[in-house]
C-alpha positions in Angstrom: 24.1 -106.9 -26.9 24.1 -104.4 -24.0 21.0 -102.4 -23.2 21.6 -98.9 -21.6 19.8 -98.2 -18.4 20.5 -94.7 -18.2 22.0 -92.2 -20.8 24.4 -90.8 -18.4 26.0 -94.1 -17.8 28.0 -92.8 -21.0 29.3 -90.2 -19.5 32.9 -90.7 -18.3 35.1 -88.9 -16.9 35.6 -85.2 -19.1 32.3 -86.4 -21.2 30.6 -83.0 -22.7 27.1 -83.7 -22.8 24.4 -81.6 -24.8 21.2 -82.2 -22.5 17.7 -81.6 -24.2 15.0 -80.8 -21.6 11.4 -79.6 -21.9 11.1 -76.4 -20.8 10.3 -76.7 -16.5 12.5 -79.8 -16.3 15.7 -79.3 -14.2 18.3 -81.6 -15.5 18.8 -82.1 -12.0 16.3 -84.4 -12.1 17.7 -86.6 -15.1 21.1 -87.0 -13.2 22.5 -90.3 -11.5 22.9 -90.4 -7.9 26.8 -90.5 -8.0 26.4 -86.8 -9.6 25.4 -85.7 -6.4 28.9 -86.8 -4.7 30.6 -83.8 -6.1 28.5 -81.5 -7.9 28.9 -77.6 -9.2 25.9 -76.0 -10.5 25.9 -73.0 -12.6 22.6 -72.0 -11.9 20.7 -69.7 -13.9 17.1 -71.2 -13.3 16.7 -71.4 -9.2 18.3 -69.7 -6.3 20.5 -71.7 -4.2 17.5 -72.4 -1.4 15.8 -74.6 -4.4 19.2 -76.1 -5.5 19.5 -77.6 -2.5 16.3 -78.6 -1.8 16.3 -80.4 -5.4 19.5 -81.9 -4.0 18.1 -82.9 -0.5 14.9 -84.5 -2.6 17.7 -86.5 -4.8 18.9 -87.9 -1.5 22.5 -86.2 -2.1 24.5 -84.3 0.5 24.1 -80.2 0.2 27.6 -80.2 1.5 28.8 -81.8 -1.5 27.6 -79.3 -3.9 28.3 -75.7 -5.0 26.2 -73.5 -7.2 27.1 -70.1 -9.0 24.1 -68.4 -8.7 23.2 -66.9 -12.1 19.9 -64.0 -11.7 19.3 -60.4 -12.3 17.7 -60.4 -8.1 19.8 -60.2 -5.2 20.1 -63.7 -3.6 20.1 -64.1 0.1 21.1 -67.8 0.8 22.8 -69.0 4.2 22.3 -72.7 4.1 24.5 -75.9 3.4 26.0 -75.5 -0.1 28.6 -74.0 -1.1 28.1 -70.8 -3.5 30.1 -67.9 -5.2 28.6 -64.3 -5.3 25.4 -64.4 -7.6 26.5 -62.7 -10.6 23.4 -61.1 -13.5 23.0 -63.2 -16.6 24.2 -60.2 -18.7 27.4 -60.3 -17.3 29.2 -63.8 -18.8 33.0 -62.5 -17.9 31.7 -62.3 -14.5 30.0 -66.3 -14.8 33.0 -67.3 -15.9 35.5 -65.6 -13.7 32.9 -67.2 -10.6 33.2 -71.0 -12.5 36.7 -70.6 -12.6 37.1 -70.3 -8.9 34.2 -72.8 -8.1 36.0 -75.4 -10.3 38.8 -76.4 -7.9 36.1 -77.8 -5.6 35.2 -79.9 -8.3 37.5 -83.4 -8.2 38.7 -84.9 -11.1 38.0 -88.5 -12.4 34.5 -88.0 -9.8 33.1 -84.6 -10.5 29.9 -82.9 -12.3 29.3 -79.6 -13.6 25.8 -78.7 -14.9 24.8 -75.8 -16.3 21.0 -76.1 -15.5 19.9 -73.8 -18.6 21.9 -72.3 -21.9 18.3 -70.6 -23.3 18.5 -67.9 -20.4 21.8 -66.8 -21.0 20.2 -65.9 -24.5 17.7 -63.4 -23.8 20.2 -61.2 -22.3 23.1 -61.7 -24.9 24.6 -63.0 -28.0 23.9 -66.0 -29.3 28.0 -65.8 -30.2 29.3 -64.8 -26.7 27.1 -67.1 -24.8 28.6 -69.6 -27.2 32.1 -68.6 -26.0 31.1 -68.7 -22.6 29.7 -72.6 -23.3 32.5 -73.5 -25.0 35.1 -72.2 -22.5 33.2 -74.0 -19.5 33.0 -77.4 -21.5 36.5 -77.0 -22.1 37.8 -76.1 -18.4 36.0 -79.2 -17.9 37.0 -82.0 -19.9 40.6 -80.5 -18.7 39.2 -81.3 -15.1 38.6 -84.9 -16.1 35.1 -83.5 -14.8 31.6 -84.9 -16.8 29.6 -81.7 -17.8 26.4 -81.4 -18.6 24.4 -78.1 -20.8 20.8 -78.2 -20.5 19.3 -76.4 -23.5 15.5 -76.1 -24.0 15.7 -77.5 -28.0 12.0 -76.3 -28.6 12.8 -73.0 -27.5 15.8 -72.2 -30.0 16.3 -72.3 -33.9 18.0 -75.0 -35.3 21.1 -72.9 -35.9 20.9 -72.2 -32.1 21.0 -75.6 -31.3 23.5 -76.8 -33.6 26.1 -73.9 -32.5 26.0 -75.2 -29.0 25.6 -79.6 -29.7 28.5 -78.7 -32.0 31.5 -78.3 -29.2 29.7 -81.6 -26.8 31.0 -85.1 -27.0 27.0 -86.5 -26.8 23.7 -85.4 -27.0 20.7 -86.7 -24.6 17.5 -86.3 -25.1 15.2 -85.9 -21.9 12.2 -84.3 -23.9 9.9 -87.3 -23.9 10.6 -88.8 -20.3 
């Protein structure tokens, strides 16, 4: 029998993973170190000043990881990571077109991609085109041989909310009670 130290360790290379997180947790915080080698952070929860900082804390290099800064306020960052223009949570042909270019930094076989928090996305647009958007960035990538990982608030959404987006992910993990 083999006991599992960490949820993530089943997370291989273009591994979809549905995270479940109570509501202030950054799944940031749930990740392994090795994330933190080569990292890309769509970030619609904190600007890139608390990205990194939440990096820095993790003991990871800033210079290893990118954010697209997701928020509906200008964002004034001049600091170690690397970021694309923020782009307003309304506006998920922009998210996507900035994840697109952001991806390339991201190496196969070795790379992350989190996207720190699905529920936003949802109080400024469709439950069906945020879906879209979801599935699109967990398919660009699996194709990247990158592990992804889509933190949803589960006790903030109906159950057909939640099943739309578990539906498209390899795995679900369940950080609610740690």
């Amino acid at each position: 029998m083999t006991t599992e130290r960490d949820p993530f360790d089943r997370l291989t290379p273009g591994t979809q993973a549905l995270v479940l997180t109570p509501s202030l947790r950054s799944p940031l915080s749930t990740l392994p170190p090795a994330a933190f080698e080569n990292l890309l952070v769509v970030s619609t929860t904190r600007p890139p000043v608390k990205v990194e900082q939440f990096v820095r804390d993790r003991g990871g290099d800033p210079n290893k990881v990118g954010v697209v800064p997701v928020s509906g306020s200008p964002v004034d960052y001049d600091g170690a990571l690397w970021t694309t223009s923020v782009v307003h949570p309304n506006d998920l042909t922009g998210i996507h077109d900035r994840f697109e270019r952001a991806l390339v930094h991201v190496k196969p076989g070795t790379g992350w991609v989190v996207f720190d928090n699905v529920n936003v996305l949802l109080m400024y647009a469709e439950r069906s085109a945020v879906g879209q958007l979801v599935d699109s960035v967990a398919a660009r990538t699996r194709e990247r041989a990158a592990r992804g990982v889509f933190a949803l608030v589960r006790d903030a959404v109906t159950d057909s909310t939640y099943e739309r987006f578990g539906g498209g992910m390899d795995l679900e993990v369940d950080y609610r009670g740690h």
